[in-house]
C-alpha positions, 0 to 999 in steps of 0.5 A: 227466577222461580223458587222450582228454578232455585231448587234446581240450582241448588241441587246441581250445586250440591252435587258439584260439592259431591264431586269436588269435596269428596274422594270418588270412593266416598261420595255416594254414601254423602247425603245431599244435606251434608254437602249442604252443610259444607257449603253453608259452612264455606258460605259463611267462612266457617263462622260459627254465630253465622252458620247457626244464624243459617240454621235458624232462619231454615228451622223458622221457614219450616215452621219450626219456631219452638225449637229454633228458640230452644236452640237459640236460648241453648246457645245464648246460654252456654256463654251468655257474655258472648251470644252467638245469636245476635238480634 
């Protein structure tokens, strides 16, 4: 399978979240990207250290790598004896 294929896939599984996370009357005023965080959400069952993992592996790929750091320092900051953010 090609990453276009991929693309497709998930696309389409975006849009089954639309309709089966969100009543009739709300769902085209969800973005794609949030149906996309819902499903990240349940993916990782709603675990927060996973999630962030998830958001720091889409900042790096996009070649975010200086923010993704910030944001990993912000939150191994907050709560140092617990990061969230494991190695």
């Amino acid at each position: 399978m090609d990453e276009t294929e991929m693309m497709k896939q998930l696309k389409d599984l975006i849009e089954q979240g639309r309709a089966t996370f969100y009543l009739t009357e709300y769902r085209a005023g969800i973005s794609e990207e949030e149906i996309l965080g819902v499903l990240v959400a349940k993916y990782c069952s709603w675990t927060g250290s996973r999630i962030i993992k998830t958001m720091l592996s889409a900042l790096e790929d996009a070649n975010y790598h200086t923010l993704g750091a910030q944001i990993e320092a912000l939150i191994n900051n907050a709560k140092p004896e617990t990061p969230l953010v494991e190695g």
